[in-house]
C-alpha positions in Angstrom: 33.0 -24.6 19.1 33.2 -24.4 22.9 33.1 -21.2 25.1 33.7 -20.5 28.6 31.9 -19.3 31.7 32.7 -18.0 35.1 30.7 -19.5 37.9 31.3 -19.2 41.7 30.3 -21.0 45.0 29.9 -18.0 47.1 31.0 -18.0 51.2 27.6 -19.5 51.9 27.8 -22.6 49.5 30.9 -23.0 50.9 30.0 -22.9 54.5 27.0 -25.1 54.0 28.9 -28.2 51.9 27.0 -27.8 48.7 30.1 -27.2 46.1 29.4 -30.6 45.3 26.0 -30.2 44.9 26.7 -27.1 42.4 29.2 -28.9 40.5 27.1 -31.9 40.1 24.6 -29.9 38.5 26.5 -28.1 36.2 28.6 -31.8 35.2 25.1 -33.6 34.9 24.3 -30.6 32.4 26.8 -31.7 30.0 29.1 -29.0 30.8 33.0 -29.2 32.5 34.9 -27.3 34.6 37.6 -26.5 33.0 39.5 -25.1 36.4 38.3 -24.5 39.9 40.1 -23.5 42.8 39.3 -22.7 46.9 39.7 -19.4 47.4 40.0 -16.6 49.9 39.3 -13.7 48.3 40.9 -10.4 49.4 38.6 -6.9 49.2 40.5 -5.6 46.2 39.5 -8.7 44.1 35.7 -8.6 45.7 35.6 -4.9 44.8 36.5 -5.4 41.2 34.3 -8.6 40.9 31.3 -5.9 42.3 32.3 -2.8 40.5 29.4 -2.3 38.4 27.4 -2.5 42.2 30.6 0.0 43.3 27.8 3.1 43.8 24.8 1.1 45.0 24.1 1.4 48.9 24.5 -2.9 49.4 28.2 -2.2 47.6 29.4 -2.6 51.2 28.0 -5.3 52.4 28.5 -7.4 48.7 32.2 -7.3 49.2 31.9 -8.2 53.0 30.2 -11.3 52.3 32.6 -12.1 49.6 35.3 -11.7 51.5 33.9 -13.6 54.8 35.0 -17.2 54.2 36.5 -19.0 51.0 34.2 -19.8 48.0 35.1 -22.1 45.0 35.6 -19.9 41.5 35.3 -22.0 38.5 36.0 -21.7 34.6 32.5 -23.7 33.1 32.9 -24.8 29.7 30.3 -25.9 27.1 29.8 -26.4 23.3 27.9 -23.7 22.3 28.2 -19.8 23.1 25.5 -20.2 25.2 27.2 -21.3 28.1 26.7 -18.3 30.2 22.8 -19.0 29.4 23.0 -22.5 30.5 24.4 -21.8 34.0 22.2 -19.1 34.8 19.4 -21.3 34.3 21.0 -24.2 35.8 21.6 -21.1 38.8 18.0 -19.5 39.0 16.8 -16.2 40.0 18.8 -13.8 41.9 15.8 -13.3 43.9 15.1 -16.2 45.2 11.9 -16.1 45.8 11.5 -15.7 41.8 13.8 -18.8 41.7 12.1 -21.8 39.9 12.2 -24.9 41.8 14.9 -27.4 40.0 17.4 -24.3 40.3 20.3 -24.0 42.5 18.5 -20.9 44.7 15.0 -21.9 44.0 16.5 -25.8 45.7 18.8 -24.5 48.3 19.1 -20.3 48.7 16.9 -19.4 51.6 17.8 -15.6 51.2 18.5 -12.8 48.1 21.4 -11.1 49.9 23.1 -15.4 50.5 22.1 -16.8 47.2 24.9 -19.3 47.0 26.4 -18.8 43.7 27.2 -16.3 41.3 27.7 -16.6 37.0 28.3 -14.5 34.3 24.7 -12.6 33.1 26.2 -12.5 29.3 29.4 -13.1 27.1 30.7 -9.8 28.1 30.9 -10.5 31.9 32.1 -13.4 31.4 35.5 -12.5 30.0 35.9 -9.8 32.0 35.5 -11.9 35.2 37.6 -15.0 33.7 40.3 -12.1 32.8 39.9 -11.2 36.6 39.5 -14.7 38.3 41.9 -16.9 36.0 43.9 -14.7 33.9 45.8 -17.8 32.5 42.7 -18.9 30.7 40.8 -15.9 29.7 
């Protein structure tokens, strides 16, 4: 059995040339991308990827750095249902000064509001955000 994850390079990843990076990580795990693709995002899609932040007071500023420069959304795929699990790990903290060194933000996120990548927090999330970022594959 295999299941699928949603994982994305935010603007900052981007801007600083650690997609690779990223991706290494997650292909050195033992898991595959399945799809990936550049992407500007437009505010409708970054409000929609945010809308369970849509009456927090940082709502604002979430969908201004998403929409800033391109990131790189990916479909993750792995052999157990797990997945998710497995790339929030490989990920780290949201806060990164919680995030453990080995992790993506505990190795390379200097701030909470720019922590470089975002993936699915549970099996729900993650087929409502593949349903929204790759329809074709959800």
């Amino acid at each position: 059995m295999t299941t699928r994850t949603f994982v994305m390079c935010k603007p900052d990843a981007v801007e600083r040339g650690l997609v690779g990076e990223i991706v290494a990580r997650i292909e050195r795990k033992g898991l595959r991308l399945v799809a990936a693709e550049l992407r500007t995002v437009g505010r409708g899609l970054a409000e929609e990827h945010y809308a369970e932040h849509r009456d927090k007071p940082f709502f604002g500023e979430l969908v201004t750095f998403l929409t800033r420069s391109p990131v790189f959304a990916t479909v993750v795929e792995g052999p157990d249902e797990n997945t998710w699990e497995l790339c929030r790990i490989l990920i780290g903290k949201t806060k990164v000064t919680d995030a453990q060194p080995g992790s993506i933000r505990g190795d390379f996120a200097t701030t909470t509001s720019e922590n470089l990548v975002h993936g699915s927090d549970g099996p729900e999330s993650a087929a409502r955000e593949l349903a929204l970022w790759f329809p074709g594959l959800a």
